[in-house]
C-alpha positions in Angstrom: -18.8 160.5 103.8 -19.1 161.6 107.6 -22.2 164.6 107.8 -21.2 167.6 109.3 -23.3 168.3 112.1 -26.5 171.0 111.6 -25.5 173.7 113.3 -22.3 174.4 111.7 -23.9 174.3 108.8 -27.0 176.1 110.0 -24.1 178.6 111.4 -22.0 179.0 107.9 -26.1 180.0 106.7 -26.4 182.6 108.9 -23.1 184.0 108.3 -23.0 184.5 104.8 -27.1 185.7 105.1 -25.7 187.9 107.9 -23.0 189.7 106.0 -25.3 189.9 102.8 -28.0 191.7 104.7 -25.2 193.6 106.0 -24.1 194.8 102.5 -27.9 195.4 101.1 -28.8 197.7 103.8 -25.7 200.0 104.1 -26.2 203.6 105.4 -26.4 205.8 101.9 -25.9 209.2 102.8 -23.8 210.4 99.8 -24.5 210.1 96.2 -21.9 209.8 93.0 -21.5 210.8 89.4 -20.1 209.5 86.9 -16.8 211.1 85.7 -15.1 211.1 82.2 -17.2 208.1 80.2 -17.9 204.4 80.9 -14.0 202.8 79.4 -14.8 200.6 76.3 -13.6 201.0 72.9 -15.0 199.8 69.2 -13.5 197.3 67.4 -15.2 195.7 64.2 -18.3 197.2 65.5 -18.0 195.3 68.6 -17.9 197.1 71.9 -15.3 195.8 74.4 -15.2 197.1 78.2 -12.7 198.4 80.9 -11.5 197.0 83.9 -10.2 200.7 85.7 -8.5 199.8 88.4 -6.2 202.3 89.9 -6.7 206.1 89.6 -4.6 209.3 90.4 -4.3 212.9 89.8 -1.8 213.4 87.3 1.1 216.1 87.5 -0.9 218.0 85.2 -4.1 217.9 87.1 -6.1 215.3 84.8 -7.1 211.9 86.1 -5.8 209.3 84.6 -6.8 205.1 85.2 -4.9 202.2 84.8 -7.2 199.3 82.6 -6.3 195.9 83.4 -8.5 194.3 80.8 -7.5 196.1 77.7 -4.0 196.9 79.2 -3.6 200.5 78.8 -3.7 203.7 80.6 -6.4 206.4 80.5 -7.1 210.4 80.8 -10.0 211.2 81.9 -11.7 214.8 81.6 -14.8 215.8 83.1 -17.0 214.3 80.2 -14.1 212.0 78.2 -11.7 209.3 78.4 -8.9 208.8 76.1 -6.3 205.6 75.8 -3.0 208.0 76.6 -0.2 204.9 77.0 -0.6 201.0 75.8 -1.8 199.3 72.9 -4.7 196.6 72.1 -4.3 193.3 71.2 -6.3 191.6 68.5 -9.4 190.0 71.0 -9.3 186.8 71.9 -12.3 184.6 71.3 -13.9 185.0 74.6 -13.5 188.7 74.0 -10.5 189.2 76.6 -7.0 190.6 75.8 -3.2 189.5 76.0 -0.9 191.8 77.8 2.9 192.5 76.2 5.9 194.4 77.4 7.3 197.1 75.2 8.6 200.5 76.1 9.0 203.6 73.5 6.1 205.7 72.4 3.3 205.8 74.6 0.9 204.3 72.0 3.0 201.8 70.9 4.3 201.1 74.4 2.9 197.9 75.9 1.4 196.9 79.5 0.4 193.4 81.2 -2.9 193.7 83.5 -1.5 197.8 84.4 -3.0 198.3 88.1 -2.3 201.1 90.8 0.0 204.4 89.7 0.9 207.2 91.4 2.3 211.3 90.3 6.1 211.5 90.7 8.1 214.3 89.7 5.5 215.1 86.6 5.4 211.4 85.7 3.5 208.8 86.4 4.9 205.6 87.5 2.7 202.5 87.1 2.6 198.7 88.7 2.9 197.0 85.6 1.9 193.7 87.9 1.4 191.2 84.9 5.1 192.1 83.9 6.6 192.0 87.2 7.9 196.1 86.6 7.0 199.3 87.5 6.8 201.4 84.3 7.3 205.0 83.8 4.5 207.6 81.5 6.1 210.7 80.6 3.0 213.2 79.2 5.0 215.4 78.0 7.7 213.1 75.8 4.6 210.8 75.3 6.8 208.1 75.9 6.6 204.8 78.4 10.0 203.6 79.6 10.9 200.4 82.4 11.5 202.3 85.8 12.2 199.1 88.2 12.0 195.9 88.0 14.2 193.1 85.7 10.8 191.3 84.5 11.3 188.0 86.7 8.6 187.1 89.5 10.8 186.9 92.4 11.7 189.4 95.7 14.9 190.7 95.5 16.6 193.8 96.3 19.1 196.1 94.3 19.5 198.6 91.9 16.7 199.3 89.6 17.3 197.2 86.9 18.2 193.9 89.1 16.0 194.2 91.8 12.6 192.1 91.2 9.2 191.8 92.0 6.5 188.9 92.5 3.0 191.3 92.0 3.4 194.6 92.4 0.3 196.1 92.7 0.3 199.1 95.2 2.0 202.5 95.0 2.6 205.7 96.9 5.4 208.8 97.2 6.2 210.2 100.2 7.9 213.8 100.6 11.0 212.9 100.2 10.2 211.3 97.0 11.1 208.1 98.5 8.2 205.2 96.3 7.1 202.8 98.9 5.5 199.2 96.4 2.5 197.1 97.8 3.8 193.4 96.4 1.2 191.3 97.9 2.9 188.3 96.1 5.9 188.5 97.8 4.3 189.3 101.3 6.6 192.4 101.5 5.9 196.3 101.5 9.1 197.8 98.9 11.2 201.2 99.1 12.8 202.6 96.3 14.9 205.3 97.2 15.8 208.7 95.7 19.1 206.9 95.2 17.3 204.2 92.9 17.8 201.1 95.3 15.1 198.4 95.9 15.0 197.4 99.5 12.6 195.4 101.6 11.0 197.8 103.7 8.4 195.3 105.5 7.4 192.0 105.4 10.1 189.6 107.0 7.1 188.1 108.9 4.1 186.9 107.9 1.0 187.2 110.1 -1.2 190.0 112.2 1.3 191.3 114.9 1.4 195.0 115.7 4.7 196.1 117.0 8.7 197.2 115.8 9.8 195.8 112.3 11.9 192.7 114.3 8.6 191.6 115.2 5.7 192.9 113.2 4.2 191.3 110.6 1.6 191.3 108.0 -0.1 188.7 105.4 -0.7 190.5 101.9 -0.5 194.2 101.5 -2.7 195.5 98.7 -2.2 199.2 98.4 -0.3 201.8 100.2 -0.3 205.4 101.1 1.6 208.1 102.5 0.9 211.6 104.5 2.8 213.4 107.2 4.7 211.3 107.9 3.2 208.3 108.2 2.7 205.0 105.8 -0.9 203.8 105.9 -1.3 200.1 104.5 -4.1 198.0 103.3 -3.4 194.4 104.8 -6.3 192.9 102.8 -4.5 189.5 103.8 -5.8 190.4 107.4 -8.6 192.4 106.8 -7.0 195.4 108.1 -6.0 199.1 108.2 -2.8 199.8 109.2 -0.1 202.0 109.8 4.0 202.4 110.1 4.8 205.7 111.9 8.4 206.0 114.6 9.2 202.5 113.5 6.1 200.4 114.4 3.4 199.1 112.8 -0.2 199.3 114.2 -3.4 198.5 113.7 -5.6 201.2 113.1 -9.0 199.2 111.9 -10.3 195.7 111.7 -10.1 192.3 113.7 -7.8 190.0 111.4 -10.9 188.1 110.5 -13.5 188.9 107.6 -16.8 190.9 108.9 -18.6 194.0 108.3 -19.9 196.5 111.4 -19.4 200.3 111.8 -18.2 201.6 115.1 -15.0 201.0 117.2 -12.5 200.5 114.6 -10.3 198.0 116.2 -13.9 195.8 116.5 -15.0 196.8 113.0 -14.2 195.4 110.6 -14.4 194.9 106.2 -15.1 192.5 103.7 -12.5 192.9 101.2 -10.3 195.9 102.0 -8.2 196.4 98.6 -7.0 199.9 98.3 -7.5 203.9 100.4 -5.9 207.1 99.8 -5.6 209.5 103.4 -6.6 213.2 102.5 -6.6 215.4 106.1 -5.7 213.1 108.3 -8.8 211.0 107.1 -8.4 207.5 105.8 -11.0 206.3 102.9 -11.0 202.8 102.1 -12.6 200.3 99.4 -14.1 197.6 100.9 -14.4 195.7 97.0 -16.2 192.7 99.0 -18.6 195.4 100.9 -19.6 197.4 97.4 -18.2 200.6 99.8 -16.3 203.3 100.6 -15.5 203.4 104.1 -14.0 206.3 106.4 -11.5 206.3 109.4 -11.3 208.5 111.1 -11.1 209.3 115.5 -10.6 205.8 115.6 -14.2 205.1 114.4 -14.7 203.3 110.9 -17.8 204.3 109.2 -19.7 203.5 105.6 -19.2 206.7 103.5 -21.2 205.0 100.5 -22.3 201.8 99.7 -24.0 200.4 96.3 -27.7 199.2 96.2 -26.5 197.6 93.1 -27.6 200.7 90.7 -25.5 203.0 89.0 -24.3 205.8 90.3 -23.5 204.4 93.2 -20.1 202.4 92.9 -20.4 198.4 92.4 -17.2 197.3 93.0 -15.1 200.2 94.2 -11.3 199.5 93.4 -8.8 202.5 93.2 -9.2 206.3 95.0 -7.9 209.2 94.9 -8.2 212.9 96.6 -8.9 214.8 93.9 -7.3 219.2 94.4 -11.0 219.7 93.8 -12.2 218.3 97.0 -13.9 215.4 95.5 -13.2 212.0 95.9 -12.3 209.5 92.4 -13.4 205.8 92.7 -12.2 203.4 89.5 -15.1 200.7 89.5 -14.5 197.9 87.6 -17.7 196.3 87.3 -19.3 199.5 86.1 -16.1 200.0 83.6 -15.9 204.1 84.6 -14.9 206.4 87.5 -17.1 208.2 89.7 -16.5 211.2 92.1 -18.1 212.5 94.8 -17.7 214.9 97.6 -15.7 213.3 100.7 
């Protein structure tokens, strides 16, 4: 076998030493608490963990988590957590757990690897991504019913029950009450209108052009969110933060290529963008990659906080939310809880 030559390897060294160093010494300025309790629950006298992923404030102001390990849905409180919607499987041998699909009562209802969910019209809908569906919590029937999706992994647009999806695993409302889906597997951003049709909203190219929808395009689109006015996108695919606003898309932060700095947002960039919420014209990302929260804002991305690898800083930030109490909620799946802090 032909030997690369030394300094592209020596290069690829300083790369990967450059973006860890990066990482280790992130600016710190904010601290975090834990909120609720770490996610795990007894079984046999074994403890099993969480995997939180998404997070929202629910119509009836408690938090509530989506757990893609044990499949279920969680309310939190300020010092508890409590399984609200899905049901555990037995455990597996290597201590994992099968997803299902059932709807009906909340407890008895069943999810497949549950990730980002959203309030709408005092429900929450949920991406039910290992089922292909967005499912529908009620708290105050208790009960879990199918609210798109037919259950097949494909793209295609229609009515609720026949339209499709590959991986739905982003979700936001906008004032209309108009759901706009992040499906990542299909390379497309969704719309679900009022009426209850599926529609591709964007994603009939594939790549990192800014511009109108017959020419823009974008790779894979991880979360999504909404606020006057304007759809702000994760385009983890590209390493971006993006927006749709009059009918273009543009990028707001990142170069299309993987690298962390501060500063100039269109020459900063992130590690592993996966999801942000906007509150105040302010964008807050998690950079899972980074182990941080970052900030946009007057066109400058900054590091809001950033983990030194010790609790209570987050680890490996996933979902967020603006909480009505001015704090910020970050679902941190290698530290199995939520944390909040002041934004």
């Amino acid at each position: 076998m032909k030997k690369k030559p030394f300094w592209i390897l020596f290069s690829a060294i300083l790369l990967v030493a450059g973006i860890v160093l990066l990482v280790l010494f992130l600016p710190r300025g904010k601290s975090a608490e834990l909120y609720g309790r770490v996610l795990s629950v007894e079984l046999d006298g074994k403890t099993y963990f969480g995997t939180p992923g998404g997070v929202c404030e629910g119509p009836d102001g408690s938090i509530y988590v989506t757990d893609s390990a044990l499949h279920v849905l969680w309310k939190l409180t300020e010092h508890d957590a409590e399984i609200v919607a899905g049901t555990l499987s037995k455990p597996n041998h290597d201590a994992s757990f099968d997803g299902a699909y059932a709807d009906g009562d909340a407890l008895s209802a069943a999810f497949d690897t549950p990730t980002d969910l959203v309030s709408y019209q005092d429900c929450i809908v949920i991406c039910d991504t290992g089922n292909h569906v967005l499912r529908l919590y009620n708290p105050k029937t208790e009960t879990v019913v199918t609210f798109a999706g037919n259950g097949r992994a494909e793209n295609k647009d229609g009515e609720l029950e026949e339209a499709s999806f590959v991986s739905p695993v982003g979700l936001c409302a906008d004032d209309a009450d108009n759901l706009y889906v992040a499906d990542p597997g299909a390379q497309t951003i969704r719309l679900i209108d009022t009426y209850g049709y599926v529609s591709t909203f964007l994603g009939e190219h594939h790549g990192f052009l800014d511009g109108g929808f017959e020419v823009a395009s974008i790779a894979s689109v991880t979360d999504v969110d909404y606020a006057n006015g304007v759809l702000y996108l994760i385009d983890a695919g590209n390493y971006s933060l993006r927006k749709v606003e009059s009918g273009s898309l543009i990028t707001l932060a990142g170069t299309g290529k993987i690298l962390y700095a501060d500063g100039d947002a269109l020459a900063a960039g992130f590690v592993n963008p996966v999801s942000l919420c906007v509150e105040n014209g302010v964008c807050f990302v998690a950079d899972t990659g980074a182990g941080a929260i970052r900030k946009y804002e007057n066109n400058a991305l900054s590091t809001l906080l950033a983990s030194d690898g010790k609790a209570p800083l987050p680890q490996s930030p996933r979902g967020l939310c603006a909480g009505s109490n001015g704090k910020l909620f970050c679902a941190d799946a290698s530290a199995h809880c939520v944390f909040c802090f002041e934004r």
